[in-house]
C-alpha positions in Angstrom: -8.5 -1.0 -15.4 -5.9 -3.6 -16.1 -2.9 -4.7 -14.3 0.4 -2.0 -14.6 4.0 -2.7 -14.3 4.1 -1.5 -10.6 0.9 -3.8 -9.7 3.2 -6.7 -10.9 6.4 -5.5 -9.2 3.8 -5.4 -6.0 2.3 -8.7 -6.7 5.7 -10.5 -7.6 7.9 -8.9 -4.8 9.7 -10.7 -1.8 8.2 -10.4 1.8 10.8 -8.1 2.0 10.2 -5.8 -0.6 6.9 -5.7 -0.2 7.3 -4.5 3.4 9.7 -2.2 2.2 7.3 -0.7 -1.4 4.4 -0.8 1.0 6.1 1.1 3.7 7.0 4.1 1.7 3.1 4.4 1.8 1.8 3.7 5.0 3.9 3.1 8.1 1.2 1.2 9.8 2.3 -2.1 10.2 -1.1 -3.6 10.0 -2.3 -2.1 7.0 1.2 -3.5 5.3 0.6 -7.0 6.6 -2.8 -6.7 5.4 -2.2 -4.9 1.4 0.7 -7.9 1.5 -1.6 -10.7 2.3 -4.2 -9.8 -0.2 -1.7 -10.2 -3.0 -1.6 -10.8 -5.9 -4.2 -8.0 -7.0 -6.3 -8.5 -10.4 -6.0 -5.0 -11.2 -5.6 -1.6 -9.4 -8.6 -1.1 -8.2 -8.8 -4.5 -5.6 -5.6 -3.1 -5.1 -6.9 0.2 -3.4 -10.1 -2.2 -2.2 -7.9 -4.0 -0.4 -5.9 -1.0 1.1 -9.3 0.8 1.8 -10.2 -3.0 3.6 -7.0 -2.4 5.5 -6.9 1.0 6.5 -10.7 0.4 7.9 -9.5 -2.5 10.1 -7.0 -0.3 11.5 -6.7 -0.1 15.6 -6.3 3.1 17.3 -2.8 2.2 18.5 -2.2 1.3 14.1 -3.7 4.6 13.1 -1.2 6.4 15.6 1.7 4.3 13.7 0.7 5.2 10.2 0.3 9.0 11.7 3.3 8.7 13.0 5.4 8.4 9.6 3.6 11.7 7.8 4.9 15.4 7.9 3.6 17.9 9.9 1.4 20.1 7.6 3.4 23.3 6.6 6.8 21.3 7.4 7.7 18.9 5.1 10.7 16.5 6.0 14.0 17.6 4.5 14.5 13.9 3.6 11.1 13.0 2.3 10.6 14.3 -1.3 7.2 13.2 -1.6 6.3 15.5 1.4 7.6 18.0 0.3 5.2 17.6 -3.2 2.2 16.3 -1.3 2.7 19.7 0.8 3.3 21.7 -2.3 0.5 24.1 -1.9 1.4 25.1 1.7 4.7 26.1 -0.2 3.2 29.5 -1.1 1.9 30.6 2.4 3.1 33.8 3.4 4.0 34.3 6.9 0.8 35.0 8.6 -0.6 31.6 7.1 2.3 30.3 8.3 2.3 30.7 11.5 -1.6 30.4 12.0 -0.6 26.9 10.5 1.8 26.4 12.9 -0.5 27.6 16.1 -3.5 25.5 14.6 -1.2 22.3 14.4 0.5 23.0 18.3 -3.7 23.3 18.7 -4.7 20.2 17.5 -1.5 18.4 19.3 -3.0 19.6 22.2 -6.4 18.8 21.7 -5.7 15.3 20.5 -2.2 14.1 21.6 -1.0 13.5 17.5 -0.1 15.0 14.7 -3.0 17.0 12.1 -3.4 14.4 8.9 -5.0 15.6 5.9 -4.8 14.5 2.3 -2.7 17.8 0.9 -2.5 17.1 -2.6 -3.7 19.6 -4.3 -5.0 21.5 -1.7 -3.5 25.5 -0.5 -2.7 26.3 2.7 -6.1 28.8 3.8 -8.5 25.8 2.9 -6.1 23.4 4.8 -6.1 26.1 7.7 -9.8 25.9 7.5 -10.1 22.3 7.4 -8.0 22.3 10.7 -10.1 24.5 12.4 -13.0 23.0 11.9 -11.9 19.8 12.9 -10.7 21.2 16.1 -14.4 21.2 17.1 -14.6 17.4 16.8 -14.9 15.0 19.7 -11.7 12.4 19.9 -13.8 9.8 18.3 -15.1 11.4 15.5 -11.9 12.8 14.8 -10.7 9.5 15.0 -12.7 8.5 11.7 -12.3 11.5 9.8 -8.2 10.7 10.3 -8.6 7.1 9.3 -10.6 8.7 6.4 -7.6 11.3 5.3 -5.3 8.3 6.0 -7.3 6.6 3.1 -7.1 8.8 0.6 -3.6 9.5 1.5 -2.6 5.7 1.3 -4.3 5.5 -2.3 -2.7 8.6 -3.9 0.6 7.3 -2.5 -0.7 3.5 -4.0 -0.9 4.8 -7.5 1.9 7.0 -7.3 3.5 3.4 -6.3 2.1 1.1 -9.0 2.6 4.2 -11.9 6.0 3.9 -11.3 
């Protein structure tokens, strides 16, 4: 796949701008020090290489950061358009959904001291009910890795969405 427009904005942006492009995808610090230092990128795909690289090297306390700066599921932020479409099919739960959303994220808060990640796009608000649920079986580490895992897929659909712009 060749270079885009938005890879070269990436590639050719100020320190500064690259913090600030890069944080509108992942909050982690870490994994924007790391996409920044593996610039320039030949083409989009050692562009999400290097972000997959990044996001793997993540520490505990980074993976809390980047969880940090996403959306509860089922409440989008009111400032954060992109939330608010990567949440789209959570739109259209009625109320019982919703609130079993609600008690399965207070759940998972509980059971693991941070917020419920999951990649949305695309997905409605029963299978991400479900997925929840399940996961609420997981032991902390495991859960661990299946969050760095959502956090991955997260940071590439964000990536594109950057570098298609």
């Amino acid at each position: 796949m060749p270079s885009t427009p938005g890879l070269k904005r990436l590639d050719d942006a100020s320190t500064d701008e690259g913090i600030r492009l890069l944080g509108e995808v992942c909050a982690s610090r870490a994994w924007i020090a790391a996409v920044l230092a593996g610039r320039p990128y030949a083409d989009p795909e050692a562009l999400f290489a290097g972000s997959d690289a990044a996001t793997a090297g993540l520490t505990t306390d980074d993976l809390r950061e980047a969880i940090d700066g996403h959306a509860v599921i089922g409440r989008p932020r009111h400032d954060d358009p992109r939330s608010a479409r990567e949440q789209a099919g959570v739109r259209q739960a009625d109320d019982t959904l919703s609130a079993d959303l609600r008690a399965g994220n207070s759940a998972y808060r509980d059971r693991f001291g941070r917020v419920f990640l999951t990649c949305a796009s695309g997905r409605g608000g029963a299978e991400i009910l479900a997925e929840l649920r399940h996961r609420l079986d997981n032991d902390p580490a495991s859960e661990w890795e299946v969050t760095r895992e959502e956090l991955r897929k997260i940071n590439r659909l964000r990536l594109e969405g950057l570098i298609s712009a």
